[in-house]
C-alpha positions, 0 to 999 in steps of 0.5 A, a space after each residue: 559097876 565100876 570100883 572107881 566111877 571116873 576110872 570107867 569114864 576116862 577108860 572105857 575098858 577099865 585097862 588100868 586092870 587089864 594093863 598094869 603100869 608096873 611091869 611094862 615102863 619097867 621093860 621099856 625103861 631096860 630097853 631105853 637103858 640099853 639103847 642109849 649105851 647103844 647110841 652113845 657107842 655109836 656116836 662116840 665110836 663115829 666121833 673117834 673115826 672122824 677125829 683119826 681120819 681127819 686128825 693123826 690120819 692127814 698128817 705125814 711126817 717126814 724125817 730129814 737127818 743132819 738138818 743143818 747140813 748143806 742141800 744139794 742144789 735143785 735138779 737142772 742148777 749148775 754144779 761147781 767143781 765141789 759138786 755144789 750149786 753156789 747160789 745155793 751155798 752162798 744163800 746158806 741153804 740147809 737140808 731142813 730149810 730145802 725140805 720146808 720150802 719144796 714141801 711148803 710149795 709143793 705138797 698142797 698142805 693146809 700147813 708145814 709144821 717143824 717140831 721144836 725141840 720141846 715138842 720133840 722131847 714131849 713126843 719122846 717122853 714115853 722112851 727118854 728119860 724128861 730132864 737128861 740131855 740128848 746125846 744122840 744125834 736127832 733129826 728133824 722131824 717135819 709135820 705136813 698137814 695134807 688138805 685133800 690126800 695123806 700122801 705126798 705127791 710123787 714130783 714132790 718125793 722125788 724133789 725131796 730126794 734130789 735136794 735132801 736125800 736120806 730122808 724119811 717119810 711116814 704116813 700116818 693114814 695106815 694106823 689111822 685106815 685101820 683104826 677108821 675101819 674099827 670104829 665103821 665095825 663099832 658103829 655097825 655093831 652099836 646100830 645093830 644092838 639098837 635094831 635087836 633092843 627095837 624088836 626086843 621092845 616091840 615082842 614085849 609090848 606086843 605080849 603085854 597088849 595081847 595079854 590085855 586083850 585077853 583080860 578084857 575079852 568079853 567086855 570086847 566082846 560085849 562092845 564090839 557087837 554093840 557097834 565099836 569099831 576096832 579103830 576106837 578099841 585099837 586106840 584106846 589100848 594104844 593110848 594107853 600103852 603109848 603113855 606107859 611106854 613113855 614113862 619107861 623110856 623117860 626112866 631109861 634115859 635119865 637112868 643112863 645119864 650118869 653113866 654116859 657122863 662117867 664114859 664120856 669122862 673116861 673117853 676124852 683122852 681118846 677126843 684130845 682133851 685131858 684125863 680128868 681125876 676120876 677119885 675126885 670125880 666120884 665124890 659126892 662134893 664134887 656131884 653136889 657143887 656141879 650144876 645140870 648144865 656143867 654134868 649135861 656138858 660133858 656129853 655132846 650135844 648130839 647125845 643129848 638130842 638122842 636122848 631126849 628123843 628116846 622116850 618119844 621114840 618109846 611112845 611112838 614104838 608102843 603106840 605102832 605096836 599096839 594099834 596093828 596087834 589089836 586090829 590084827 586081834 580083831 580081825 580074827 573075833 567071829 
């Protein structure tokens, strides 16, 4: 006679004995935890790769010293006897203006950007004292968003040398293939952390369900010779682990929100925007007058989405699990 007569009608096996709801969501809410560090990495580190490939890494700079300077006249132009074309003279062509019109028509840019001064300024701060004048003669620094290449066509280098020469030309894409290259690696690792805590999460439910196996085995026993088929048995274990596993992955995911919120936080000078105060972040006025939805915005929305489905990945993974050790259990009764 069972302790509990409704427990015996809604659990045939009595698996609430045989299988506590302790041990289990508490291994699954880990596996959960881990695996949304892994997925958050993931995302970010695919974030970070995207941003460099089609941010820093499609912009070329190009240099042009003593930018108010005269340029040379255009190959195949006349020349008088000073060795200068004099339609361009007369027009006031400087270096940087030559530089801005061929790189402007030939360099098929989505734009031709000359830094400003306070631009420069801002771009040298880390070197160059803010609030001293610039003694030394600086150049012009020219920023050529490309559309489809990080490098400048070869008829337009060597248009830029005939008509400005000393110029320099830097190509951002080096740094930027090689930090592209280490956030593939980034992903690579993260995707492979997700695989280890899968099958780490499948051996445990797998111990877990041939433990409760083994606890009620002669009350299998009992009812598979009576004519139980193993699709009902494997289905009453499932269920049961499903829902437990569910439990487990829903504490997993909402245990590692606040600390993908503070990642996420101290990752966004990396994604362009600014480093927020951390000290005022952590206090307890600023959690209490933020909302769910203002502290669930930090994260990006992909994030989220895995998130949530984290706890229904946990149930499937218990319910697979469970279903093809119990047969496989099965299988083997006399």
């Amino acid at each position: 006679m069972a302790l509990w007569p409704g427990t015996r009608r809604h659990d045939g096996l009595a698996l609430r004995q045989a299988i506590p709801d302790r041990l289990l969501p508490f291994l699954v809410g880990a596996m959960a935890f881990l695996a949304a560090l892994a997925l958050a990495g993931g995302i970010g580190a695919h974030a970070l790769s995207v941003r460099w490939t089609h941010g820093a890494g499609a912009v070329v700079t190009v240099q042009v010293p003593q930018p108010d300077d005269p340029a040379l006249p255009a190959p195949g132009m006349g020349m008088n006897s000073a060795g200068m074309n004099g339609a361009a003279m007369a027009a006031g062509t400087t270096r940087i203006q030559a530089a801005m019109a061929t790189l402007s028509a030939g360099a098929d840019a989505q734009a031709v950007h000359r830094l400003t001064d306070g631009e420069l300024r801002n771009l040298l701060a880390p070197w160059i004292e803010q609030g001293s004048d610039l003694i030394l003669p600086m150049p012009a620094v020219i920023e050529v968003h490309a559309r489809d290449t990080r490098h400048l066509p070869d008829t337009v280098m060597q248009a830029l040398q005939a008509r400005v020469p000393g110029i320099v030309v830097e190509h951002d894409s080096i740094w930027s293939d090689r930090l592209a290259a280490l956030a593939d690696s980034l992903q690579t690792c993260a995707l492979l952390a997700i695989f280890i805590v899968i099958a780490v999460s499948a051996i445990v439910i797998m111990a877990a369900t041939r433990a409760g196996l083994q606890a009620r085995r002669r009350a299998i026993d009992l009812i598979h010779s009576l004519g139980a088929t193993d699709g009902y048995i494997a289905a009453r274990f499932a269920w049961r682990v499903g829902a437990l596993a569910l439990v487990g992955g829903t504490c997993g995911s909402i245990l590692a929100m606040p600390v993908l919120v503070v990642l996420c936080l101290l990752a966004a000078p990396f994604n362009g925007a600014d480093m927020p105060d951390m000290q005022s972040v952590f206090t307890p006025a600023a959690w209490n007058a933020a909302s769910a939805t203002q502290v669930l915005g930090v994260l990006p929305p992909s994030l989220l989405a895995m998130l949530g489905a984290l706890p229904v990945g946990a149930a499937v993974l218990g319910w697979v699990t469970t279903q093809m050790t119990v047969r496989a259990w099965l299988r083997r009764l006399p």
